[in-house]
N, C-alpha and C positions, 0 to 999 in steps of 0.2 A: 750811040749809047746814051739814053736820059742820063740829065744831071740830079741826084738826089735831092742836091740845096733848094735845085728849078722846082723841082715838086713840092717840095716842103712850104718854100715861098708863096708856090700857087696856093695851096692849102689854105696857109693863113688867111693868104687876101681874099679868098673864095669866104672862108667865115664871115668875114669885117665886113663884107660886099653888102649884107642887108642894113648894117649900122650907119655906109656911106652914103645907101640911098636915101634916108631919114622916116623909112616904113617904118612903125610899132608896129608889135610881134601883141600879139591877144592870145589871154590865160585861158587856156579851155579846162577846165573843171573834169574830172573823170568819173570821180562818184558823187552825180549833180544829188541822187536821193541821201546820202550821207551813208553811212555805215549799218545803218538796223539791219539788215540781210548779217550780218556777220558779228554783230555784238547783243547781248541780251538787255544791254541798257535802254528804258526807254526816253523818250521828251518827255521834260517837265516844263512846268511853267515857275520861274524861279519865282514870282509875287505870289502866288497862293502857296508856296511850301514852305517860306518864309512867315507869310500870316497862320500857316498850320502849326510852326515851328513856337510860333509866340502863344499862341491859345494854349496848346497842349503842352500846359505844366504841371508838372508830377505832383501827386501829391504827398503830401508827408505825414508824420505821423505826432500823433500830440506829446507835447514835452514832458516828459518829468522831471520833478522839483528835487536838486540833487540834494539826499536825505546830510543833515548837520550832522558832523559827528564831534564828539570832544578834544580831538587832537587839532580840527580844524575851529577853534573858537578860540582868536586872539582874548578874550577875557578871560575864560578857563585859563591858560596858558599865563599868563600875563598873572593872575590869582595864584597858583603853583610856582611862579618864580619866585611873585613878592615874600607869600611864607615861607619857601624853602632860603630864602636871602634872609630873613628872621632867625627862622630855627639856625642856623650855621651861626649867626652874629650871637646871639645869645648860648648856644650849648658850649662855653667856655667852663671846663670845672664840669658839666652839668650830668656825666655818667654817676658823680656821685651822689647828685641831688636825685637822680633815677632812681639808683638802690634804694636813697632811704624812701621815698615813695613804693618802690613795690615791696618793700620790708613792711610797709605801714598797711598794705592790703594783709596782709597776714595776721601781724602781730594786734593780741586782743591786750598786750601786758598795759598796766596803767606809769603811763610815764609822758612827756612835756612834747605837747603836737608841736610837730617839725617846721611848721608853717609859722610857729609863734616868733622862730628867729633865723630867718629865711633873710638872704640878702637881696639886694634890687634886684639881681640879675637872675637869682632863681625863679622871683615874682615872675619877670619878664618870660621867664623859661616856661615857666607852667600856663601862662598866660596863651604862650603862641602854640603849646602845645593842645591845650583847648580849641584854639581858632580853627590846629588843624583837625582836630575829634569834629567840630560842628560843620566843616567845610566838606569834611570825608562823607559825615553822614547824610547833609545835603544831597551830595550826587548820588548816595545809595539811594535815598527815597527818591530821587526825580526818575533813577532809572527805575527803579519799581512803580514808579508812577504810569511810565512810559509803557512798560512792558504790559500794563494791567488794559490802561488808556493810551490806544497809539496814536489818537489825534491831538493828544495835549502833548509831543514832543516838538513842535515849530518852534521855540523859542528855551535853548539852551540855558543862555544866561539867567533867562526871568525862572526857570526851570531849579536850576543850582540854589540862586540865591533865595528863592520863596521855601524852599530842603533845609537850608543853612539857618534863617531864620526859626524855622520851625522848630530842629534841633536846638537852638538856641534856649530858643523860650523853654524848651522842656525839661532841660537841663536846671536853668532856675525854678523853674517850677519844682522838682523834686528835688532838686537842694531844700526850697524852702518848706516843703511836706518834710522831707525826713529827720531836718530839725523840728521841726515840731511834734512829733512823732517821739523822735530820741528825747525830748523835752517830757512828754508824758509821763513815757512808759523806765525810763531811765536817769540816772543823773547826767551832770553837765559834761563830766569827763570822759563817760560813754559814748554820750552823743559826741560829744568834736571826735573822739577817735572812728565813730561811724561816717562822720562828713568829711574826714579826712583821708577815709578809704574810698569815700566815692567820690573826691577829688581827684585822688591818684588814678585812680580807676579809669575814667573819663579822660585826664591825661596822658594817661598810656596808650591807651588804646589810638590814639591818633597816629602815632607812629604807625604799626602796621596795617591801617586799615590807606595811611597815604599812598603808603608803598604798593599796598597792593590793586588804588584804583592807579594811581601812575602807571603802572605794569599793562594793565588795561588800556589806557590811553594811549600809548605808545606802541604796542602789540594788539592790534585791534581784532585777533586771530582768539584772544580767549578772553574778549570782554564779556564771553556770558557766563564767565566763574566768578563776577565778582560779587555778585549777591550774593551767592550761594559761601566765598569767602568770608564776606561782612558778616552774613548772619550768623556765622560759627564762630568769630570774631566778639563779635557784640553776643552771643548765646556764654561763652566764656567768661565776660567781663562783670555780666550779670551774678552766672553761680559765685564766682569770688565774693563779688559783692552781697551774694543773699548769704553766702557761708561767713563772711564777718558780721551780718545782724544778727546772724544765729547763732551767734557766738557770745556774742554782748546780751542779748536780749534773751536766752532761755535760761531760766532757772527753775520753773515747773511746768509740769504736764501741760498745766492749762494754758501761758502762753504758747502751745502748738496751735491751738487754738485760735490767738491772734496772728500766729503769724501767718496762718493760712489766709486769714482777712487782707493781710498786710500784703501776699503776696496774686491776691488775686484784684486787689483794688489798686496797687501801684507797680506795679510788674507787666500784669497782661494786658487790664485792660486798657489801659491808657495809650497801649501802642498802635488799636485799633483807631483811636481819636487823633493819634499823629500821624496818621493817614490820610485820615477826611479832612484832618484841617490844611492836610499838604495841600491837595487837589484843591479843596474851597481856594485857599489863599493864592493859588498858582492862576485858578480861573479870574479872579478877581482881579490882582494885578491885572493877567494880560488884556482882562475889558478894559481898564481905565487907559493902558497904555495904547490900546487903537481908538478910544475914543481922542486923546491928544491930538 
C-alpha cells in the first residue's frame, strides 16, 4: 500500500527539482500584441498630447469692472459715522431747540428771532444739521447725475463731495439774495424772520432726507426711491418756505406780481444751474485728479 507522506515528499522535491538544477524559467508573454482586440482604448503618444494639453487653453471672457456702490465706499461710510457721532453729541436739550425752529417756519407774528439767544450748543446743533441737509443733498444730485450720465459714476467719493459743495454754495447763495431782497421789499424785522425760516427749513430737512438715503444705503433693494423721496422732501420744504414769503411780503394785488418774478428767478431757475454746475465741477475735479 503507498505511503501518502512518500507521495507528498516526492511532490515537493519534484517542484524544487528545476530550482536545484540552477535552469531559469523564461516569461513568455501571452498577449505579445497587447489588448486593442478587447478594449476601445487606443495608443497615444504621451509628448504630443501633453504639448496638445498646453497650447489648448480655454479662453475666457473679458472682465467687468465690479460697479461701486455707496455701502461699499469706506469714505461714504466713515462721512455718515462722523456726522451721525456729531448730531448724537450735540442733540442734548435739542427736541426743544427743533420746536422752536419748525414754530419759526410758521409763525409770521413780530417777536425776538430765536437765533438772537441761542446757546453754543444749539449753534453747534444747527450747524451739523446743515452739514447733514448739504451732505444728503450731495448724494441726491451725484445720483441724479449718475442716473442722467452713467459714465460720470467711476468715482463715488469725488461724486458726493463735488453734490455737497455745490449744495453748499447754493445755500449761501440764497441766504445772501433773500436778504437782500427782504432788504428791499421789506423791513429789517420781516426779513430776519424770513432768513430764519429758511434757516430752519434747510436745517430740518437734513434729518429725513439722512434717514432716508441711509435706508438706501443699507437696503440697496429700493435705492431707486430715493430721488423720487428727496424730491418730495425738498418739493415740501420749498411750499413752507414760499408760504412764509407770502406771508410777509403780500400786502397788494401788485406784489403778486413780484412774487411770480421772485419765484421763477430763485426757485426754478437756478435749480437747472445747480445741475450743470454739478456735472461741470464733477468733470473738472476728476481731470485734474488723473492728471496728478
Amino acid at each position: 500500500m503507498p505511503n501518502p507522506a512518500a507521495q507528498i515528499h516526492l511532490s515537493i522535491d519534484t517542484l524544487d527539482a528545476p530550482a536545484s538544477t540552477g535552469r531559469a524559467e523564461v516569461f513568455v508573454p501571452r498577449y505579445i500584441d497587447g489588448f486593442e482586440s478587447s478594449t476601445p482604448l487606443k495608443e497615444t503618444d504621451p509628448l504630443e498630447d501633453l504639448q496638445e494639453t498646453i497650447i489648448a487653453i480655454p479662453e475666457g471672457f473679458p472682465a467687468e469692472k465690479i460697479p461701486q456702490t455707496p455701502a461699499g465706499s469706506p469714505i461714504l461710510i466713515s462721512i455718515t459715522l462722523v456726522v451721525f457721532l456729531l448730531f448724537a453729541f450735540t442733540f442734548k436739550k435739542g427736541t426743544k431747540f427743533l420746536g422752536q425752529m419748525f414754530r419759526s417756519i410758521i409763525n409770521v407774528k413780530e417777536r425776538q428771532n430765536i437765533f438772537d439767544d441761542t446757546t453754543v450748543r444749539e449753534t453747534q446743533l444747527r450747524a451739523v444739521l446743515l452739514c447733514m441737509t448739504f451732505i444728503s443733498e450731495g448724494f441726491c444730485l451725484f445720483q441724479l447725475i449718475t442716473r442722467q450720465n452713467p459714465a460720470l459714476s467711476d468715482s463715488l467719493a469725488i461724486g458726493i463731495g463735488c453734490g455737497t459743495l455745490v449744495a453748499c454754495g447754493y445755500y449761501f447763495l440764497q441766504k445772501w439774495l433773500y436778504k437782500g431782497i427782504g432788504l428791499l421789499f421789506t423791513d429789517t424785522t420781516h426779513t430776519h424772520q424770513w432768513i430764519e425760516s429758511f434757516v430752519s427749513i434747510n436745517s430740518l430737512i437734513g434729518i429725513p432726507l439722512a434717514l432716508s438715503i441711509l435706508t438706501s444705503i443699507f437696503i440697496p433693494g429700493i435705492d431707486h426711491v430715493v430721488l423720487p423721496v428727496a424730491a418730495a422732501i425738498y418739493l415740501i420744504s420749498r411750499i413752507l418756505f414760499i408760504y412764509k414769503g407770502f406771508k410777509i411780503f403780500y400786502r397788494k394785488i401788485l406784489d403778486l406780481f413780484y412774487f411770480i418774478i421772485y419765484l421763477c428767478a430763485l426757485e426754478i431757475t437756478p435749480l437747472f444751474w445747480v445741475y450743470k454746475s454739478s456735472v461741470l465741477i464733477y468733470q473738472f475735479v476728476e481731470l485734474k485728479i488723473q492728471q496728478l
